[in-house]
C-alpha positions in Angstrom: 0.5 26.7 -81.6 -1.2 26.6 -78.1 -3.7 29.3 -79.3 -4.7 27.3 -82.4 -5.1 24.2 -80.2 -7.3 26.0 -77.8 -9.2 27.4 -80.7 -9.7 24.1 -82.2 -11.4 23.1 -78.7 -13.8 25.4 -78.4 -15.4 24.5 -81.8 -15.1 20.9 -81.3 -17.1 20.3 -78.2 -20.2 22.5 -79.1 -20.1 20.3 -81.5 -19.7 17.3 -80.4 -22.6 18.1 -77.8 -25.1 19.2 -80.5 -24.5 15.4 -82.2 -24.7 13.8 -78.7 -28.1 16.4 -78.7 -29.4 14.8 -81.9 -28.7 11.0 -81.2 -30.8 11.1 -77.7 -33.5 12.5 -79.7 -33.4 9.9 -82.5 -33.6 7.7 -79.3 -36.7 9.1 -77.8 -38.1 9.6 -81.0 -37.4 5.6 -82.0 -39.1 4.3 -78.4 -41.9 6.3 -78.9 -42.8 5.0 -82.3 -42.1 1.3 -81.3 -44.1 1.6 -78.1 -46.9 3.3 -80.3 -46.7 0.4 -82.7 -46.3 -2.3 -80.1 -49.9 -0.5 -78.2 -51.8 -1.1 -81.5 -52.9 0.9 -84.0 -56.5 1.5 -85.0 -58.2 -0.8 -87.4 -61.8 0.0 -88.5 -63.6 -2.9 -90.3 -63.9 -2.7 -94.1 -67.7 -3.4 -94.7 -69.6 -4.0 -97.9 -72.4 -1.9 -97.9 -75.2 -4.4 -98.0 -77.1 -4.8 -101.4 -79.2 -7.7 -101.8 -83.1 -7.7 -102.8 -85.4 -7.5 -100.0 -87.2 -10.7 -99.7 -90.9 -11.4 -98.0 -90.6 -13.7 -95.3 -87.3 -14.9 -93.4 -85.8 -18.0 -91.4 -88.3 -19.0 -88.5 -85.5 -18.7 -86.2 -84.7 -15.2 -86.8 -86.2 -12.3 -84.2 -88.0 -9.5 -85.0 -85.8 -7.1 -83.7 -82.2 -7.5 -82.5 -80.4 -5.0 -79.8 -76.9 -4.4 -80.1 -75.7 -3.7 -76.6 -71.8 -1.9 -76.0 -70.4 -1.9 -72.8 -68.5 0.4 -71.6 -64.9 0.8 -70.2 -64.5 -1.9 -67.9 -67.6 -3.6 -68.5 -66.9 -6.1 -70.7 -64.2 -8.6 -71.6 -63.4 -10.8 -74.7 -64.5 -14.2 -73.7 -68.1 -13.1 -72.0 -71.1 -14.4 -72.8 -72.7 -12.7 -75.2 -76.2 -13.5 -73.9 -75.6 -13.6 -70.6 -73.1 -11.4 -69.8 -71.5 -11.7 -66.7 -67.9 -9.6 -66.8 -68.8 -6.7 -64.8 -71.9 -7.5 -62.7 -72.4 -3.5 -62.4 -72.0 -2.6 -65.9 -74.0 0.3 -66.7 -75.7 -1.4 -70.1 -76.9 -4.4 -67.7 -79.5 -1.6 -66.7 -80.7 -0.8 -70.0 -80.3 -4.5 -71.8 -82.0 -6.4 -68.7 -85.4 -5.0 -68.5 -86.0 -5.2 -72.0 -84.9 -8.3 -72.6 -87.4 -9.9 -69.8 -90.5 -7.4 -71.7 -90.1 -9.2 -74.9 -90.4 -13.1 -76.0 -86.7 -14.7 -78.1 -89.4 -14.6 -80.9 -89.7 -10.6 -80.8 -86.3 -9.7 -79.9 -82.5 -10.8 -79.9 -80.4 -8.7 -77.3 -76.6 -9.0 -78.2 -74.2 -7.2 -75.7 -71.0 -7.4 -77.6 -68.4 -9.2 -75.5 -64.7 -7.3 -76.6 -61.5 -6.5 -74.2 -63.0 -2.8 -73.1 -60.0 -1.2 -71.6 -58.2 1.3 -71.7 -54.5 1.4 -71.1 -52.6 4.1 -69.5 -49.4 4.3 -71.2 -47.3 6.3 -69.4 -47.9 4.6 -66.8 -45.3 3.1 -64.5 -45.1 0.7 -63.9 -47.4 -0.3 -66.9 -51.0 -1.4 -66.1 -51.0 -4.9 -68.2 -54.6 -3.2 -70.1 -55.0 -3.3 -73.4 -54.7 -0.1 -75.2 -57.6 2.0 -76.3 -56.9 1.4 -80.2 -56.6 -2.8 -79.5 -59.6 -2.6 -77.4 -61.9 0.0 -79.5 -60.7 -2.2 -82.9 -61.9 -5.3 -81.4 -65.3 -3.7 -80.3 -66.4 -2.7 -83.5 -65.1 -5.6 -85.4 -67.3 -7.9 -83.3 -70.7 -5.6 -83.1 -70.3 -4.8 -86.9 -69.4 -9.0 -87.7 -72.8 -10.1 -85.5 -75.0 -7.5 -87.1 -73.6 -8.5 -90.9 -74.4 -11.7 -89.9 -78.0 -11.3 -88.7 -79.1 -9.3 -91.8 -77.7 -12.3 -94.2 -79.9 -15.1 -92.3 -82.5 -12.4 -91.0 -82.7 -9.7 -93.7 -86.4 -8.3 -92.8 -85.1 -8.0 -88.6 -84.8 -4.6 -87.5 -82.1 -3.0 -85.4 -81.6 -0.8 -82.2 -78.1 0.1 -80.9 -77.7 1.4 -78.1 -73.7 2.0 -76.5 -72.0 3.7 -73.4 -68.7 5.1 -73.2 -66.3 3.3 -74.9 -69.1 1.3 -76.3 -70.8 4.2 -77.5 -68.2 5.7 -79.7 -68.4 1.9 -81.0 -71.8 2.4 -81.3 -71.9 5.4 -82.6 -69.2 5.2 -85.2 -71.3 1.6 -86.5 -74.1 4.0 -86.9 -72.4 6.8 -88.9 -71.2 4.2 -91.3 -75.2 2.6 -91.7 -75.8 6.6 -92.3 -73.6 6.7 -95.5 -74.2 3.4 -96.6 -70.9 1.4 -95.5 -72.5 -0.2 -92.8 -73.2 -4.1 -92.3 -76.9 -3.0 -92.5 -79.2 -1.0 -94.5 -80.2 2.7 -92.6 -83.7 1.5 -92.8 -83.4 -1.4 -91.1 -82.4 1.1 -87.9 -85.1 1.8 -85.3 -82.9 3.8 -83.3 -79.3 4.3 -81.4 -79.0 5.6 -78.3 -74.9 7.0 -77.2 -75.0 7.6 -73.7 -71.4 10.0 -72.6 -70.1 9.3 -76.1 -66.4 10.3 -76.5 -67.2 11.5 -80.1 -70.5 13.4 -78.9 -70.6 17.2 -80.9 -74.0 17.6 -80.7 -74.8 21.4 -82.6 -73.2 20.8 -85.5 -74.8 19.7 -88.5 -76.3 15.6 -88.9 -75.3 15.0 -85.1 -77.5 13.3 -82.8 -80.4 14.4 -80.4 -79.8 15.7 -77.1 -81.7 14.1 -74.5 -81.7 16.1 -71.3 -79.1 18.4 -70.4 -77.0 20.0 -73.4 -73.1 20.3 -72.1 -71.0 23.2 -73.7 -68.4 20.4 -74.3 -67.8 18.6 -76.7 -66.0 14.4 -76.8 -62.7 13.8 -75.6 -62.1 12.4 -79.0 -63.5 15.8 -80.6 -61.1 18.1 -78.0 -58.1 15.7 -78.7 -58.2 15.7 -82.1 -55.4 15.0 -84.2 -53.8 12.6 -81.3 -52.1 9.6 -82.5 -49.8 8.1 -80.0 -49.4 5.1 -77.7 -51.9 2.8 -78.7 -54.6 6.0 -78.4 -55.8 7.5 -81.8 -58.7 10.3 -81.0 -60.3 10.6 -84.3 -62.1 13.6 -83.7 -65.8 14.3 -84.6 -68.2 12.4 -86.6 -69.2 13.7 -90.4 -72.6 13.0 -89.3 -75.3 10.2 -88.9 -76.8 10.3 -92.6 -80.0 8.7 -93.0 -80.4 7.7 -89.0 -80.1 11.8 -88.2 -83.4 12.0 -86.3 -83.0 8.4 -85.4 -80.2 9.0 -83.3 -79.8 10.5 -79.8 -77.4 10.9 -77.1 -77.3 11.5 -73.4 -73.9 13.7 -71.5 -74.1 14.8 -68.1 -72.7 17.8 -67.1 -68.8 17.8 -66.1 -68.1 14.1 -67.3 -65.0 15.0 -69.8 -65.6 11.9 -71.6 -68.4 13.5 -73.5 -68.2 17.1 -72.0 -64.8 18.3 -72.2 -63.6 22.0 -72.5 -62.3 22.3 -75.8 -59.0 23.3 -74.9 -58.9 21.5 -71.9 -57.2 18.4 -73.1 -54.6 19.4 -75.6 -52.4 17.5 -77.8 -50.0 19.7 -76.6 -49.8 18.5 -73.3 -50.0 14.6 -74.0 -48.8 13.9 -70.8 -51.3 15.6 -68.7 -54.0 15.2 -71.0 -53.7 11.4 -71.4 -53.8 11.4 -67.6 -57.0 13.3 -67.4 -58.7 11.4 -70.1 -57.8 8.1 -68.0 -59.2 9.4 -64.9 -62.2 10.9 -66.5 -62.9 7.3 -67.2 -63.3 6.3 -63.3 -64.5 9.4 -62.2 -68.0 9.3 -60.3 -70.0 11.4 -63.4 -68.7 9.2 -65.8 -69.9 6.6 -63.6 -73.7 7.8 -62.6 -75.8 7.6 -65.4 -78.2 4.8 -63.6 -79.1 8.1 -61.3 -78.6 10.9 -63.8 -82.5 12.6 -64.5 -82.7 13.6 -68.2 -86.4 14.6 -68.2 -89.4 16.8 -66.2 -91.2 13.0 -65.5 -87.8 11.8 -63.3 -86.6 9.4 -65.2 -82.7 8.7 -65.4 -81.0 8.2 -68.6 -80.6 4.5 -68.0 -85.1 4.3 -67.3 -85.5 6.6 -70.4 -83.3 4.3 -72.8 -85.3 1.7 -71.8 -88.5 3.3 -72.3 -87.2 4.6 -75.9 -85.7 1.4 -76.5 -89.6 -0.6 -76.0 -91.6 1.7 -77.4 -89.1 0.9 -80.7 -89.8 -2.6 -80.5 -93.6 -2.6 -79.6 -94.2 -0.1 -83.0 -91.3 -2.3 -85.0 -92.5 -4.7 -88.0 -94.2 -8.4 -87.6 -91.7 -10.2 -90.0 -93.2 -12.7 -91.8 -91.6 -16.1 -91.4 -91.2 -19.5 -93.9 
């Protein structure tokens, strides 16, 4: 009998361990999807593509050209002014947005620099940071750029448009534009002057319908494009773009060298290794590249990539149409 007993033992605890095994995963496997639910998931707006007859004049009150302006990372927040925006006194776009606003009259031009969360948590971590996560922030970006532009082309159908993003504000931007390209967008593709993605997560310029590479021309590709495929804790990398449509040739984008936001190895950051690669991408954010543009020469004549936006970005408006008015 003391044989059997033993016997019995030996079967029962590998066993019993295995279940113990299986339950601490369930676990793990339950927190993770409640703290990926609870970080936000990521909504894109459902436009309808507009459709209406062109008319032949529009409202007095409507410019002749309106700028969409995206902040970056850290250069925005929900309740700024959307006209004078004063969240991050340093924020890149301030560069690009300010002198052309003073060139041109309220008459010739509307500059719009989309006030949304811009952050990006880090979810692992600890303790937790308070941000927003990159799906609640990114979501609430492109609802609000896509929401003012739908409603400038209802009251102001003949207006043009130039976008022009940075960072986080750029895959906004950018992502906007691919959806004018096909069609879905809140306006029509040729009502677009131009867009301008300066270190765009989704930037993989050399494939086909990309944008235009101003300056240098990276090796890498987008932190969204290396990440592919993630979809965890509040941060959904949705890869590359299917292309810019009608606005290819109307697009460009700017990536210095070594800033893994748009010029990351594409191995580098790996699903795989979520842990270390969520930590790079978060640091990537802050790191001094990332953070240069205002200085960063993109041209033989010296000028940065903030000076040549700027210049792009005027000579749009100078050549753009005289609406007529009622």
């Amino acid at each position: 009998m003391t044989p059997r007993r033993r016997s019995g033992k030996r079967i029962t605890k590998p066993v019993g361990c295995l279940l113990t095994l299986l339950i601490i995963g369930a676990i793990v496997i339950a927190v993770l999807l409640i703290w990926s639910l609870a970080a936000g998931l990521l909504h894109p707006p459902k436009v309808t593509p507009p459709g209406k007859e062109e008319p032949s004049s529009q409202p007095a009150d409507c410019p002749d050209v309106f700028m969409l302006s995206v902040p970056g990372t850290w250069e925005s927040n929900s309740n700024d002014d959307p006209y004078n925006p004063s969240a991050n006194p340093v924020s890149l776009m301030l560069n690009i947005s300010n002198p052309i606003r003073e060139r041109f009259s309220n008459e010739r031009l509307e500059v719009y620099t989309v006030p949304y969360v811009a952050q990006f948590s880090n979810p692992i971590a600890l303790p937790p940071d308070g941000q927003a996560s990159y799906n609640v922030s990114r979501t609430e970006g492109t609802g609000r750029a896509t929401a003012r532009m739908a409603e400038v082309y209802a009251h102001c159908p003949l207006t043009t448009h130039v976008l022009v993003g940075f960072s986080q504000g750029a895959v906004i931007a950018g992502d906007i534009a691919e959806s004018i390209g096909a069609g879905k967008g809140p306006v029509p593709a040729n009502k677009v002057l131009g867009v301008m993605l300066i270190a765009d997560g989704r930037r993989d310029v050399g494939q086909p319908n990309q944008a235009i590479e101003i300056g240098q021309s990276p090796g890498g590709v987008g932190a969204e494009v290396a990440l592919k495929g993630f979809n965890m804790l509040g941060i959904t990398m949705t890869g590359p773009r299917a292309g810019f449509g009608e606005l290819v040739g109307r697009t460009y984008t700017i990536c210095a060298p070594g800033d893994l936001i748009c010029d990351a190895p594409k191995n580098a950051l790996a699903p795989v290794n979520m842990v270390g690669s969520i930590g790079t991408l978060v640091k990537a954010v802050g790191n001094p590249v990332h953070s240069l543009y205002n200085g960063f020469v993109v041209d033989d004549n010296g000028s940065t990539a903030t000076q040549w936006t700027v210049n792009w970005a005027n000579g749009l408006i100078d050549g753009a149409p005289h609406p007529a008015h009622s």
